[in-house]
Structure formats: structure tokens, C-alpha cells
N, C-alpha and C positions, 0 to 999 in steps of 0.2 A: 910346177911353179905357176902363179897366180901372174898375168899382167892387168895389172888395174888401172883403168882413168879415172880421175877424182877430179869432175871442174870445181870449183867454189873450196880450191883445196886446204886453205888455210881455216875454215872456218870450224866453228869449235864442234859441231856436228862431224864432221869431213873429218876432221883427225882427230877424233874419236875413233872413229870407225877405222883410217889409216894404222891408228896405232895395231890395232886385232890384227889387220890382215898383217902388216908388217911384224907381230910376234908369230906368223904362220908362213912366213917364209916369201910373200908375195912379191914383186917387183911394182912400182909405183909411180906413175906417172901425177903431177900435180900441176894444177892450171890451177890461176887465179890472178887478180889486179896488182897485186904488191911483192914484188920480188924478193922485199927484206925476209916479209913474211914465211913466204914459199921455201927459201932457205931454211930460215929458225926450222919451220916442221919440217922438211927435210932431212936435217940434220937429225935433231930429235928420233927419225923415223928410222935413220940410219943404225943409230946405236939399240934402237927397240929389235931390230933385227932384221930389217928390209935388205935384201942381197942388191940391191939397184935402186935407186929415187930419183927422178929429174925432174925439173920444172920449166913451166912454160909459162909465160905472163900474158895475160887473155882480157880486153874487156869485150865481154860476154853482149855487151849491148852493140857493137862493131859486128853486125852478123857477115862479114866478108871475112873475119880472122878466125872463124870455126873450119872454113877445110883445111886450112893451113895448121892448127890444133891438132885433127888426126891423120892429117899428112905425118908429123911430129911423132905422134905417138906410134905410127903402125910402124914407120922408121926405126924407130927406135926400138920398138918391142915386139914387133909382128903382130899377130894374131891378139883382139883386147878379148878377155876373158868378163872383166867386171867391168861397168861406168857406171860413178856414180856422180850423178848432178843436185851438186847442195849446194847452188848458190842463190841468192834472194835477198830482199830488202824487208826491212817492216815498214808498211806504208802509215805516214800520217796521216790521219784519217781526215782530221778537220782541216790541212794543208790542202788537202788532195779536192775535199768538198770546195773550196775558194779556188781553188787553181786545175784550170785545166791542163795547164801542160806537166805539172806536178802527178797529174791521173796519169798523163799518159808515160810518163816515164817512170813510173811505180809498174803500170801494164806491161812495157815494155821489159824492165827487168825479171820481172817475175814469173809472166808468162809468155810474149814473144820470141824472146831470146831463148827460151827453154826449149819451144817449137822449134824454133827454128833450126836447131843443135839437133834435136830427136829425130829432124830431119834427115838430116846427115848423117846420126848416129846410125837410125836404123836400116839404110843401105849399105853400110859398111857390117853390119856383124849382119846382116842377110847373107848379106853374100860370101861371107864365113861360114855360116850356119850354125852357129852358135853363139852364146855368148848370154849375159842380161846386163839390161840397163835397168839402173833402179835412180827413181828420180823421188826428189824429197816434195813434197806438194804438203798440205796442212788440214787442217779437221776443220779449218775456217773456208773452206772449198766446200763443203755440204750442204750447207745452207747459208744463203747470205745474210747477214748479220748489219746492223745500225751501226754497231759499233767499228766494223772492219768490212764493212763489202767490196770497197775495192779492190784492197788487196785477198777477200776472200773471190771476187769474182776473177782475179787474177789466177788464183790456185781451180779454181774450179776450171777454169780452160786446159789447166795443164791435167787435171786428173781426169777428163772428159776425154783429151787428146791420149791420153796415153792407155786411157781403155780400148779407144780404137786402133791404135797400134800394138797392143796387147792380141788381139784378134787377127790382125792380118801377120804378123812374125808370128804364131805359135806354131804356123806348120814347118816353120825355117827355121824349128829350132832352139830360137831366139827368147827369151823370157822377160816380161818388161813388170816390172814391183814399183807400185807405185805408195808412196811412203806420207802415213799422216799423222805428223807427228801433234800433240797438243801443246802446252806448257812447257817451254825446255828455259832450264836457266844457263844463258849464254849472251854474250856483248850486247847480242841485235835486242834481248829483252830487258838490260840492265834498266834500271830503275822505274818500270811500270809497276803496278799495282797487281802483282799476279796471286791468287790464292794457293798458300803454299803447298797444303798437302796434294794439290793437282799438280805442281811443279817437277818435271822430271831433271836428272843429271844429261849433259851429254853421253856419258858414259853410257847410260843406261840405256838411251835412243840406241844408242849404235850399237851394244851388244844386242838388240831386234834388232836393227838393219839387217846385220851381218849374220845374223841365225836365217831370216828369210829372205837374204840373197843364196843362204848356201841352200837351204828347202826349194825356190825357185818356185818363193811364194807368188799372189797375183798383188794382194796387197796387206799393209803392214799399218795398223792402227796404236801406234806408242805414245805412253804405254798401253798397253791391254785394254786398259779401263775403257779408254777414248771411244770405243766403240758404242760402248753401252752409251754414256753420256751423249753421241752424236744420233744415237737412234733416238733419243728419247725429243732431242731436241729437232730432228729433223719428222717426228710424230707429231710433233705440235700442231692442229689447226692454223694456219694462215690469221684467222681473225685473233685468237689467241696469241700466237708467235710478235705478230705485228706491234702488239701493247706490253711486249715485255721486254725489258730494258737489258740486251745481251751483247 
């Protein structure tokens, strides 16, 4: 039997992916900001087939209430088999360009607080010696973009960060999947302008999570395609990339 962490556990990514393991028997731990929330899918997760579900209310940008998190969880469950970190904002972009502290509390969420957890996280299943973390990061991390750089220079710190800690846990064990997902239709994208046939389900993201959390892949491009699309666009000449409106 599976024990899972799931921080950003309400979100439509996160339990997506809750739902699978909980049809596979896993026990399940959930963090996140809204307790109502954390319930509903719990519950939900209950009846899918989860033998155990609890939650924890977390804000993730308090980086003092992360050891206290897998204090919680190891209490509770001993040994974590799976973490996954899906929590994140969509930054306003044109906000973010007017406001500096609006940047910085976009950075902060998205990729500080991420760090800062991976921190934690990866002493604790070291010293297990086993275990993966699979953290959600974005295809807007590749290359920075006019239209989203901060919040892609936000994901690009965490998929930077977690290749190097990918490196130093692979002799303990440890397996770290770093997840880039593209177009997903869910809350945090409602009503942007996204091109459909790029657009994935949650469903779909998290059936590839949960296929290369179980492979104990390195990293995970959903859908598929994302890759090809991210090469071409991180091929671009600089003078080229700079005059095209992405």
C-alpha cells in the first residue's frame, strides 16, 4: 500500500491524479489552503477507494508550517512512498510588469515555496532511502517568454532546482520527476484565450503523472506533444524568438 503527499491537494491536477492512486488502493495525505475544499476531495477520494485520506491546511508561502506538514504526515503514515507538489498560481503578467511586489509574490508562490518544501522534502525520503517526489513545474520554464516570463522564470527555478536535486538523491534511492505540463483546462485557466486542440484534460495530465511516477521517470512532458512544440521553440535563434509575439 501506497502513502502519498499531495501538497496543492485540492487542485484539479492533484486530484486527478488522487483519484488513480485512490482507485489503486493508496492511502493519502492532502495539504492545501481551504479546508472545505480538502474535505469535498477527500471524501470523493474515499468512496473512489482510498483505505485512509486526511488532511492538512497548509499556506505553502509560511515556509515555517512545512516541517510541521511532514511532521503530520510521517505521524501519520510512516514511511512517504509518493509527493506530489501541484500547487501554483497563474501570474498576471501585465500586474506583475506594474508591480513589484505582485512579482515578487507570484516568485514566491510558485517557485520559493516550492524550494523551499524540496528542501525538507528531500532529507526526509533520503534518509528513507527511497521514495520520489514529482513536482509540477510548466513548458513556460524553457524558455522565457514576453508573454509569461515571470511566471515562467518562476517555473524555470523550480525545474533547474530539481535537476540538481535529481543528481544528488539518485544514489539514496530517491527519484525526483519533474512535470511539464502545457495547456490544461482547469480553474487557474478559465477564461483565457487558449488554442483548443493544444488544450489537455486534467484527467489526461495525471494519467502521465501517475504512469511516470510509477516508471520513476526523470521528467514528464504532457501531453506528449509538449516536447516537440518546446524544442522547436527553444531552437529559435534569440534574434528571431525576440520578434515573435509568444
Amino acid at each position: 500500500m501506497k502513502n502519498i503527499l499531495i501538497v496543492g491537494g485540492s487542485s484539479a491536477i492533484a486530484t486527478a491524479c488522487a483519484r488513480q492512486w485512490a482507485a489503486e488502493g493508496a492511502r493519502l495525505f492532502l495539504a492545501g489552503r481551504q479546508s472545505v475544499r480538502l474535505d469535498a476531495v477527500a471524501q470523493d477520494l474515499r468512496v473512489r477507494g482510498a483505505p485512509d485520506v486526511l488532511t492538512y491546511v497548509l499556506d505553502v508561502n509560511d515556509h515555517q508550517q512545512h516541517a510541521g506538514l511532514l511532521a503530520a504526515c510521517s505521524d501519520a503514515f510512516g514511511p512517504i512512498d509518493v509527493v506530489l507538489i501541484a500547487h501554483g498560481t497563474l501570474s498576471d503578467q501585465a500586474l506583475c510588469e506594474r508591480d513589484v511586489d505582485a512579482t515578487l509574490r507570484e516568485m514566491n508562490t510558485n517557485a520559493i515555496s516550492t524550494i523551499a518544501l524540496l528542501t525538507l522534502l528531500a532529507n526526509t525520503l533520503q534518509a528513507q532511502g527511497r521514495g520520489t517526489i514529482a513536482v509540477i513545474s510548466s513548458v513556460a520554464g524553457d524558455r522565457g517568454r514576453a508573454s509569461n516570463y515571470v511566471y515562467g522564470a518562476a517555473k524555470a527555478a523550480v525545474t533547474a532546482f530539481c535537476e540538481g536535486l535529481r543528481a544528488r538523491l539518485f544514489k539514496s534511492g530517491v527519484n525526483v520527476l519533474t512535470i511539464k505540463p502545457g495547456f490544461v483546462d482547469t480553474p487557474m485557466t478559465a477564461g483565457l484565450a487558449l488554442p483548443g486542440p493544444l488544450v489537455a484534460s486534467p484527467e489526461r495530465v495525471a494519467r502521465d503523472i501517475v504512469h511516470a511516477v510509477a516508471r520513476r521517470k526523470d521528467t514528464l512532458y504532457t501531453p506528449w506533444f509538449w516536447s516537440a512544440i518546446m524544442l522547436v521553440i527553444c531552437s529559435l535563434p534569440r534574434f528571431v524568438f525576440k520578434r515573435v509575439s509568444l
